[in-house]
N, C-alpha and C positions, 0 to 999 in steps of 0.2 A: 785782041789776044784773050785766048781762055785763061781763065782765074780759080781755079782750083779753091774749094769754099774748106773751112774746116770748120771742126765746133770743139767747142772745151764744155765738158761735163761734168757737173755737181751733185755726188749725192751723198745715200750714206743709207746703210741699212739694220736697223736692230733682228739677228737673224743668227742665229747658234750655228759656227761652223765646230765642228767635231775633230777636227783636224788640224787647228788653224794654220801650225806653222810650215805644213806641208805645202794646204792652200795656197798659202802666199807664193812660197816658191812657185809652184805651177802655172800660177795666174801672171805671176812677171814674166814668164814665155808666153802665157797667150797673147798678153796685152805687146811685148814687141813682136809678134808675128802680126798682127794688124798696125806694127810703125806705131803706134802710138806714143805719148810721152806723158809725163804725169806723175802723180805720188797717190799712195793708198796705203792706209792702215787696215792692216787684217788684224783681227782678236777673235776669242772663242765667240765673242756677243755680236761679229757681224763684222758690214766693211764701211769704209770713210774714203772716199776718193777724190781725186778730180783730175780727171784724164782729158787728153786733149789730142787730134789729130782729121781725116779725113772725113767728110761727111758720111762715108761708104763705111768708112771702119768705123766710128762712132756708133754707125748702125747696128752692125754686126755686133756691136763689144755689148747694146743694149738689148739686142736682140736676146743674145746669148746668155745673159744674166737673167733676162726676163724669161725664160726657158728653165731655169733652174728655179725647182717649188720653195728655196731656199729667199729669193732675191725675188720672185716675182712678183711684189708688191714697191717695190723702188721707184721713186718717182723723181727721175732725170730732169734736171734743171739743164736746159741746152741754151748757149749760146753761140751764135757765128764770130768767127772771129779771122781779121784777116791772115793769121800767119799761128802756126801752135803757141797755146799761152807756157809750155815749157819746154826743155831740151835735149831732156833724157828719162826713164820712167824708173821708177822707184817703186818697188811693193816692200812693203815693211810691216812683220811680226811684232806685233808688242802685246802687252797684256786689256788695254783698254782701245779700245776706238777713238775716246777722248778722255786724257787722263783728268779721272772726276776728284784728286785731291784727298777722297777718302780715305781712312786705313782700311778700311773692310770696304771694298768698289762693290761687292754682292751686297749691301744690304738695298741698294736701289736696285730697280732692272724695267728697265723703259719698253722690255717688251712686254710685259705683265701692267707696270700701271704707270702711268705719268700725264702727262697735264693733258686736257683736252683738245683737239687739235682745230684750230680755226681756218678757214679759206679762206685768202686775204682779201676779199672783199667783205667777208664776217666780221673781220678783224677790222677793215676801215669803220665797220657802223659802230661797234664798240670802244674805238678806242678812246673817243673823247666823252664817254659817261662821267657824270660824277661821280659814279661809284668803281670805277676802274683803275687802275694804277699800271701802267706802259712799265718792263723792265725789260733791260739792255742788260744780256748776259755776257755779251763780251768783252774785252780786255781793252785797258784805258787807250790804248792808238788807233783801235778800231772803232770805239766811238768819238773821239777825240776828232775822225776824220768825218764821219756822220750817222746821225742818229736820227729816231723818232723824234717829230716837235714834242715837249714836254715828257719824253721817258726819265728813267729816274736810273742813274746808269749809277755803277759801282768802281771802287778804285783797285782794281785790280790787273796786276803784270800779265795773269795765265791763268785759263778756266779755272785749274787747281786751286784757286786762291777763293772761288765761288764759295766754297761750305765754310769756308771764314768771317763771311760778311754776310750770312742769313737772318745773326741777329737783330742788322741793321733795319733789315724788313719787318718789323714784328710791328711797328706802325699801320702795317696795312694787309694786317693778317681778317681784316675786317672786309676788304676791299679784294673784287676779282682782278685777279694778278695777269697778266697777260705781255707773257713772254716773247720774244723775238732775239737772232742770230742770223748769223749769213746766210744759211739753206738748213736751219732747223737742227742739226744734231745737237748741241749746248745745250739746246732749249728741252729734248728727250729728257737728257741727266739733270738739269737746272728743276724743271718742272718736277720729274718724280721726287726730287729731294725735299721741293720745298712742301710739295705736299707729306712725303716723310712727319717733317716739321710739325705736319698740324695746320698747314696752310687748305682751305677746304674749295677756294673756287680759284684753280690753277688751269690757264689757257695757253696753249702756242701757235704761235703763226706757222702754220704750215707752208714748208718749203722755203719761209724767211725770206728776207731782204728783195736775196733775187726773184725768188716767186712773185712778192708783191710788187716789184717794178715792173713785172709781166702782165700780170692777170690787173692790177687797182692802176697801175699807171705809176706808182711811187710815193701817188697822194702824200704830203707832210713827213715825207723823209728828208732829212734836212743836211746837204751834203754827198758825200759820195761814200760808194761802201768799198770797204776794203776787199778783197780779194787775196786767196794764200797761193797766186802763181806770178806771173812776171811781169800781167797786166799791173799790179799791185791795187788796181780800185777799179771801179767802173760806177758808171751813171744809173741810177735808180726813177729819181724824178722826173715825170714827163710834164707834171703840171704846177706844181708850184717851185721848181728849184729854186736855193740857195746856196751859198756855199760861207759854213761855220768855221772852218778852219785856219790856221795863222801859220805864216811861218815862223819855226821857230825860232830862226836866228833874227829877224827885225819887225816879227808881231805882223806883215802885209798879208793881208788876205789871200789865201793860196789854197788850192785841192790838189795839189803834186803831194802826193806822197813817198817818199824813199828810205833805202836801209842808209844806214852810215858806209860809206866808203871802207872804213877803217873796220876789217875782217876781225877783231876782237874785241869792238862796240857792237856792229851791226844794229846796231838803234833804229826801229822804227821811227821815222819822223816825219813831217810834214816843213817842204823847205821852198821857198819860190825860185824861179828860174835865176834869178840874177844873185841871191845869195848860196845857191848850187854851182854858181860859177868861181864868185869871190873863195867860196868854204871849200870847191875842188869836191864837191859829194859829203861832205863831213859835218857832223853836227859841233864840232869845236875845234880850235886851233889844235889840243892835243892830239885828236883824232887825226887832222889836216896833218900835222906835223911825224904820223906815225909810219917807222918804217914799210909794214907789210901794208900802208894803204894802196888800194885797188885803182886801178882807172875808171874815174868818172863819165861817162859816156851820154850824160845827161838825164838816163832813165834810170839809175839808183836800185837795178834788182842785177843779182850778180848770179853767176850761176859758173858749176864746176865745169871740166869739157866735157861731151858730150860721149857717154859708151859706146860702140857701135852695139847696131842691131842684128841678129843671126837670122834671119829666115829660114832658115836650111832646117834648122830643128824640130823636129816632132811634135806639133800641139799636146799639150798635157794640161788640161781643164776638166 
């Protein structure tokens, strides 16, 4: 039987739309006239996406970006995937790409200067110098689920919380900083700030996580990475896996990662099979115990129904 292949796409672009909030509206028809499904943040500084659907429309959706003098340096993180990794597509206006926390988000701007960009094989020869220091810009459940061996990760809920904790770094304002993220954007905003700071030999892994599972094989990434669609992680490591993570209701060593059941926890967590079953999807009896909890279905990502799609409507891109 023919098997219909599809890809889910990861990117993100520092790129002055003039327009923005128009854009987005337009771009949410173009992207359901190619079926697509997905979430993308549009801002005046560019776009944040991760779309997913047919290898043909993928195509086209990269093509077509790649075609505008705006985006045509975007560099598509693809993977194959059996089934779309979402269920309906989302374009969303806001004021940042990734809200960086700041009161004033213009005093950085990652398209004028920010940390030097390494290809993750650059980044494998460097990471273990002496004089290097590994930083994990993301949020405590994404490293939580897997990291660099010996990165130096931060306690924080949400990127926003990143220009809080740059003091903490001032140990290794001496030492070349060298950042990593899921597919790089955090690391854009992370990196120009810290150099902001005074921080003077700031590096990023370009393309992040995913890139370096691709091109380095995963080398001493330790764990699984998280992912922001319904896969909820995916496998990095091709050569030394391990897996760091615990569940949290009885400490067993587990790489499932799920939200809480309970629609007004929604808790990122990490929960093994058998205590997914006992907890019903829930990170605690009160959550277990709450009216509006959800059906547990075993895979712990929830999603609303689905919009329908219009074809019929006139491409506006």
């Amino acid at each position: 039987m023919f098997m219909v292949k599809y890809n889910t796409l990861l990117y993100y672009c520092y790129s002055a739309i003039a327009d923005a909030e128009q854009f987005a509206a337009d771009h949410l028809e173009f992207c359901k006239s190619l079926n697509l499904v997905g979430r993308i943040i549009v801002a005046r500084e560019g776009l944040n996406g991760t779309v997913s659907g047919t290898a043909g429309s993928c195509k086209v959706y990269m093509d077509t970006l790649h075609a505008d003098t705006r985006f045509a340096a975007i560099d598509f993180k693809v993977d194959e995937v059996a089934e779309p990794s979402f269920v309906k597509m989302h374009v969303r206006y806001k004021s940042e790409i990734v809200h960086s926390g700041l009161r004033d988000p213009h005093m950085i701007n990652p398209a004028k200067k920010t940390g030097k960009h390494l290809a993750p094989k650059d980044f494998m020869k460097m990471k273990d110098r002496d004089d290097v220091v590994i930083l994990d810009v993301r949020s405590n459940y994404e490293h939580s689920l897997g990291k660099f061996k010996n990165a130096v990760t931060l306690d924080i809920e949400n990127f926003r919380d990143f220009p809080e904790k740059i003091n903490q770094l001032a140990q290794f304002k001496d030492k070349k900083i060298l950042t990593y993220c899921t597919g790089g954007i955090k690391c854009e905003k992370a990196s120009a700030l810290l150099l902001h700071e005074g921080f003077t030999e700031v590096y990023q892994l370009h393309g992040g996580i995913i890139k370096y599972g691709k091109e380095a094989g995963g080398q001493d990434f330790e764990g699984k990475c998280y992912v922001f669609d319904n896969r909820l992680s995916v496998d990095v490591n091709k050569v030394n896996p391990v897996v760091i993570s615990t569940c949290y209701n009885c400490g067993k060593t587990t790489d499932k990662m799920i939200n809480c059941a309970n629609p007004e926890c929604n808790e990122h967590f990490t929960q093994c099979d058998e205590c997914g079953t006992a907890m019903d999807g829930c990170c605690c009896h009160a959550c277990k115990a709450h009216p509006r909890k959800r059906i547990y279905d075993g895979t712990g990502y929830y999603v609303k129904v689905p919009q329908p799609v219009n074809n019929s409507k006139k491409l506006k891109f």
